[in-house]
C-alpha positions in Angstrom: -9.0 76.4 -12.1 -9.6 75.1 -8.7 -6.5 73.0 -7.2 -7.1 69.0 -6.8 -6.4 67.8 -3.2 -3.3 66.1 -2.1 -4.4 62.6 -2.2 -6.3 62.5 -5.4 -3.3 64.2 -7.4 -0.7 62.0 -5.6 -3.3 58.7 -6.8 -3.4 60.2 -10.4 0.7 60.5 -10.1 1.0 57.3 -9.0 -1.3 55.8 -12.2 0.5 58.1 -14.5 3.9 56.5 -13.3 2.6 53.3 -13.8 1.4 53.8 -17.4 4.3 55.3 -18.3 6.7 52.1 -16.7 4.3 49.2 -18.2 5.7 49.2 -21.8 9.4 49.9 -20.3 8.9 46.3 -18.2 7.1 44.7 -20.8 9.9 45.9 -23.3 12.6 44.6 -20.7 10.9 40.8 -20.9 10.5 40.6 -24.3 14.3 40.6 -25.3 16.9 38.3 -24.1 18.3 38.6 -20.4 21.6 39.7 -21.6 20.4 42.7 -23.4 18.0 43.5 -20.2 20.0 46.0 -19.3 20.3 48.2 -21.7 16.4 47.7 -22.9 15.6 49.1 -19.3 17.9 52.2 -19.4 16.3 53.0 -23.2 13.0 52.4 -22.1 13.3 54.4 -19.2 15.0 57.2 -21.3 12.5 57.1 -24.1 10.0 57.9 -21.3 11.7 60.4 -19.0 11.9 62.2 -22.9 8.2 61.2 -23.2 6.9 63.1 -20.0 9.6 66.1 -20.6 8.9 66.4 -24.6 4.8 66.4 -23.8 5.2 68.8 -20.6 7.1 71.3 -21.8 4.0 73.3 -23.9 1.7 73.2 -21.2 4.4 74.5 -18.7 6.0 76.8 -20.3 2.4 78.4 -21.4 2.9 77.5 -24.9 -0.4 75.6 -25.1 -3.3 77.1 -22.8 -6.9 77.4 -22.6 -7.0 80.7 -24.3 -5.0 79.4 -27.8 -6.5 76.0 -27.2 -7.5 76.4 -31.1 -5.4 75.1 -32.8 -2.6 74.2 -30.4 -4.1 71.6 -28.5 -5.9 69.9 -31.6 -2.5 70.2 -33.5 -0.2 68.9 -29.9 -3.1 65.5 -29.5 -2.7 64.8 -32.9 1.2 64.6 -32.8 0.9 62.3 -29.6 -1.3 60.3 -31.3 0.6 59.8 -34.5 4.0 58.9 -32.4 2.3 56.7 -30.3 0.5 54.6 -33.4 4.3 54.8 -34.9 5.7 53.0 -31.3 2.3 50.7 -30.7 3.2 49.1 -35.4 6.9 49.6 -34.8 9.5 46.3 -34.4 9.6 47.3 -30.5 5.9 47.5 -30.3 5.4 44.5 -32.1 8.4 42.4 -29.6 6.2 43.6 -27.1 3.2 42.3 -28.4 4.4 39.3 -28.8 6.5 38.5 -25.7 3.3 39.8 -23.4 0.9 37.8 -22.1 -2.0 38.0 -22.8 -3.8 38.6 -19.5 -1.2 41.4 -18.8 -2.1 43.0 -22.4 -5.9 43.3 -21.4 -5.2 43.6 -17.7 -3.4 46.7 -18.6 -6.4 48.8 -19.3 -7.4 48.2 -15.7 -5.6 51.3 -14.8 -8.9 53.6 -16.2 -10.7 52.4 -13.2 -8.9 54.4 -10.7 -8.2 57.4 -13.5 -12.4 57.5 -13.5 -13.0 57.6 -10.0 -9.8 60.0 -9.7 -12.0 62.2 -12.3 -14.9 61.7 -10.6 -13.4 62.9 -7.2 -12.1 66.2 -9.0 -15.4 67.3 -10.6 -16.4 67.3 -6.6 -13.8 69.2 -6.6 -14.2 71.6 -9.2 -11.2 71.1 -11.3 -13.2 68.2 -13.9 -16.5 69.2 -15.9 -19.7 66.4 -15.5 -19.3 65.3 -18.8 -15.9 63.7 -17.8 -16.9 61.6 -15.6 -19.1 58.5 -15.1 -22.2 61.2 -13.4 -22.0 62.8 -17.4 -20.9 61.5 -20.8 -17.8 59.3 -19.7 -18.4 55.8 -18.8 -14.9 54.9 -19.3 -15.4 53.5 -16.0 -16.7 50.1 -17.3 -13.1 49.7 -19.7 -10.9 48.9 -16.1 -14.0 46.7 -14.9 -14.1 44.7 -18.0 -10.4 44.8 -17.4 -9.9 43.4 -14.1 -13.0 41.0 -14.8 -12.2 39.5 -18.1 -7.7 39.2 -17.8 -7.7 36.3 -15.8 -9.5 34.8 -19.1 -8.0 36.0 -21.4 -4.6 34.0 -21.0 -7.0 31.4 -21.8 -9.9 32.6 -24.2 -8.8 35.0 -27.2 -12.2 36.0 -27.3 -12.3 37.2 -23.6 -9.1 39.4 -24.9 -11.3 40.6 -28.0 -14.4 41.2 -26.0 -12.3 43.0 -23.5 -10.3 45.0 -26.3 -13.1 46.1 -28.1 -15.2 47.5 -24.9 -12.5 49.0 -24.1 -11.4 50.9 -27.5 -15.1 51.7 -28.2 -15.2 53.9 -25.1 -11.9 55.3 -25.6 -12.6 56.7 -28.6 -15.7 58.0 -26.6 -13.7 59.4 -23.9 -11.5 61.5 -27.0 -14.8 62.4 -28.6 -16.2 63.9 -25.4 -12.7 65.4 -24.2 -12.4 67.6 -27.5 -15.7 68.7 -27.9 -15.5 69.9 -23.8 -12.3 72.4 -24.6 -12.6 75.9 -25.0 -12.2 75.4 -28.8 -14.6 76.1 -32.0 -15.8 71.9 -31.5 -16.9 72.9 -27.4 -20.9 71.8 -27.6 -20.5 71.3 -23.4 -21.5 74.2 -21.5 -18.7 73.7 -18.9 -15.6 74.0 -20.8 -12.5 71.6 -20.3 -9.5 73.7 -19.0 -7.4 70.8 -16.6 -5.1 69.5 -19.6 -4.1 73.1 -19.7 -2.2 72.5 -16.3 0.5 71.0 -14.8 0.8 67.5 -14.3 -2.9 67.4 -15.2 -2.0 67.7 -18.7 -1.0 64.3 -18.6 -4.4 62.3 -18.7 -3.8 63.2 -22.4 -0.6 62.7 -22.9 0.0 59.4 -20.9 -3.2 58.7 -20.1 -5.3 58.6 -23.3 -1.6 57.7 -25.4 -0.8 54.9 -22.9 -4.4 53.3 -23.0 -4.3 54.0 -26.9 -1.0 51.7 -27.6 -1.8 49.2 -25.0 -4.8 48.2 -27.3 -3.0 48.6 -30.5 -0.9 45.7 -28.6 -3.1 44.0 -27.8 -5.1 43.4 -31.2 -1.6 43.0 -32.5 -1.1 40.3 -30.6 -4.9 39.1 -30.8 -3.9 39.2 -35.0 -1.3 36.8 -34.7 -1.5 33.4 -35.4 -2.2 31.5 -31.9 1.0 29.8 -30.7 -0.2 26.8 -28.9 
């Protein structure tokens, strides 16, 4: 696999950091200043643990493009299942709750510079067409509607629906065209999908995908709720 420039792996650094710091700050305002403290170093514990724990098979070649089947299928599923068990658990839900709700949707705006990131690494080689906005993934529009529709959403719940359900709809597009693009018995792509087999690319799935995957199940959990004011 080709190598991405510099610049574009240092942006897609930079928006993995930030995904993976959101629920820490959100998690350190949503408890009581007094127990700020210790929130912060947990939080930023539990994610050190998250990056290490979901590195660890891609770099030490446990997981790789040539037993993608079932290793990665197996490994997605996993993140998946811990990260539904954070998004419904009582920290997930404090979270929910204690957010508002212009930060919950503005969130998701970080899958605008993660598409043109993509896009900028097909040029390069390293991303297949269909993952980007010139092919099958228009996961583009889910930071638009992002950026566009939080500013409402602290005051209209249904700019926060609109905005969650655009933006879970073409997840769940973006993990239907992701699976079906890896070298596995699902691949109906020409170009096979091979970056998530690498080093720190591995962790559009992992943080990426997971991160945007909670932030919504926050989001409706808090959209659920019965209105405060």
């Amino acid at each position: 696999m080709p190598t991405p420039s510099p610049a574009t792996l240092a942006v897609f650094l930079v928006i993995v950091a930030f995904v993976v710091l959101a629920p820490v700050i959100a998690g350190v305002h949503a408890v009581p200043p007094e127990r700020r403290g210790k929130t912060m170093r947990i939080g930023l514990t539990a994610a050190t643990a998250w990056l290490v724990l979901t590195g660890l098979p891609i770099g030490l070649g446990l997981i790789t493009a040539q037993n993608a089947f079932p290793a990665m299928p197996i490994f997605l599923l996993a993140c998946f299942a811990i990260a539904l068990i954070f998004a419904f658990s009582r920290a997930g839900g404090a979270i929910a709750q204690h957010t508002p709700l212009w930060a919950l949707v503005g969130f998701q705006a970080f899958r605008l510079p993660l598409e043109i990131v993509l896009h900028l690494w097909h040029g390069e080689g390293v991303m297949p067409v269909q993952m980007t906005w010139s092919g099958a993934n228009i996961d583009v529009i889910s930071g638009i509607v992002a950026l566009l529709l939080a500013p409402a959403a602290q005051r209209s719940r249904v700019a926060a629906w609109v905005a969650g359900c655009v933006g879970f709809g073409l997840l769940l597009n973006v993990i239907r065209v992701a699976i079906t693009s890896m070298p596995t018995p699902l691949q109906s792509f020409p170009e096979p999908l091979v970056a998530p087999f690498y080093m720190p690319i591995n962790y559009i799935a992992s943080v990426c995908v997971v991160g945007a995957l909670v932030g919504h199940m926050l989001l409706f959990r808090r959209l659920l709720q019965r209105p405060q004011d």
